[in-house]
N, C-alpha and C positions, 0 to 999 in steps of 0.2 A: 674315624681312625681310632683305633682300642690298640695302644700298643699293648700293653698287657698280655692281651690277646696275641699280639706276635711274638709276645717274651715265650707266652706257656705254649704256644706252636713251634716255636725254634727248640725248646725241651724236649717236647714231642719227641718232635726229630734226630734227638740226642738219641733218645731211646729206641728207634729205629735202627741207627745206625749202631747200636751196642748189641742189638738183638741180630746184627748183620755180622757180627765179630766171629762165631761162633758156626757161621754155616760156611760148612767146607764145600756146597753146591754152589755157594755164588759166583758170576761169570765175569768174565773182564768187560760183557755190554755193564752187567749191573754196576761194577765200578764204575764206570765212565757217568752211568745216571747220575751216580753219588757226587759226582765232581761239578755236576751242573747247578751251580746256585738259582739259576733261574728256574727250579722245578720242584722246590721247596714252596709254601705258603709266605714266608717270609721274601725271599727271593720275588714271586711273583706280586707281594705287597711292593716288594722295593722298586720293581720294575714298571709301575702301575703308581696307583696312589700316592705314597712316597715322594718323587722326585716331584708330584706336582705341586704339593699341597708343604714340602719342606725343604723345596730348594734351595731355599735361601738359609740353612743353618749351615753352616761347614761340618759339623760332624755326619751331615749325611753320606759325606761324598766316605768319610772315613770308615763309617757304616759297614757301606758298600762294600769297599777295600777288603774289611775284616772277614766279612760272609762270605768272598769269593774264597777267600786266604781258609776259611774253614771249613770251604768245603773241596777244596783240594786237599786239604791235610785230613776230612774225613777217609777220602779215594785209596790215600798212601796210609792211613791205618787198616782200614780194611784188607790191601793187598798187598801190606808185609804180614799182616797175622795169617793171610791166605795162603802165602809162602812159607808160614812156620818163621818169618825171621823174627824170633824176638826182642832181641836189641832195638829192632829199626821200628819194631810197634810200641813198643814202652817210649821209643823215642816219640815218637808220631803225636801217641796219647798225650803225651804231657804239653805239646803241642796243640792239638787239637782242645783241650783241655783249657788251656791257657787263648785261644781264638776266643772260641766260644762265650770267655767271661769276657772277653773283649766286644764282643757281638753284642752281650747281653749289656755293657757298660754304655757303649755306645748309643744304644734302644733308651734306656732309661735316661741319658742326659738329654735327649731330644724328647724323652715325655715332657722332660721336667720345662726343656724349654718352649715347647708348644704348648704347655700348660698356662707359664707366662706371657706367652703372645697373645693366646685365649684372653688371660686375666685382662692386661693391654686394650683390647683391642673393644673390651664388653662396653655398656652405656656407663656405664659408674665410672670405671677404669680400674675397677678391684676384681 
């Protein structure tokens, strides 16, 4: 497990979806893509690996929560800026904005605590 690795894949995907902000071609399936957490890298980590190997921390479950929660607020930034409504996409943004460090907070306290389960768990206990 490299969270890391699912930190800078979840960025990734920021980037995707800001490069999606701008195309006046995208269709209401490709919204609907966007809203599926489970078809991202991170999503299909969570859905996989994840629940197995770190069920037992409680911020996973809140993890989860956030990633679903960010990527329906990707969905509704994409399809008010699709609609021109700006209000409702600056809203969205700072939304989605604000998930995503949440996404990213949550990843990082579960490195840190599989780190010490690792530390725990080795022959020394350090």
């Amino acid at each position: 497990m490299d969270i890391g690795q699912e930190i800078n894949q979840h960025l990734e995907w920021i980037e995707t979806i800001v490069s999606l902000l701008g195309d006046q071609d995208i269709g209401e399936e490709d919204i609907q893509a966007v809203t599926r957490h489970d078809k991202c890298a991170l999503g299909q980590w969570l859905e996989s690996e994840a629940s197995v190997e770190l069920g037992d921390l409680p911020e996973l479950e809140k993890l989860i929560e956030s990633h679903e929660a960010f990527h329906q607020l990707a969905g509704k930034l994409i399809a008010s800026a699709r609609r021109g409504d700006e209000a409702e996409a600056e809203k969205s943004q700072a939304q989605f904005i604000g998930m995503s460090r949440e996404v990213i907070r949550y990843l990082r306290i579960i490195q840190e605590k599989s780190r010490s389960q690792d530390n725990d768990s080795s022959p020394t206990g350090k």
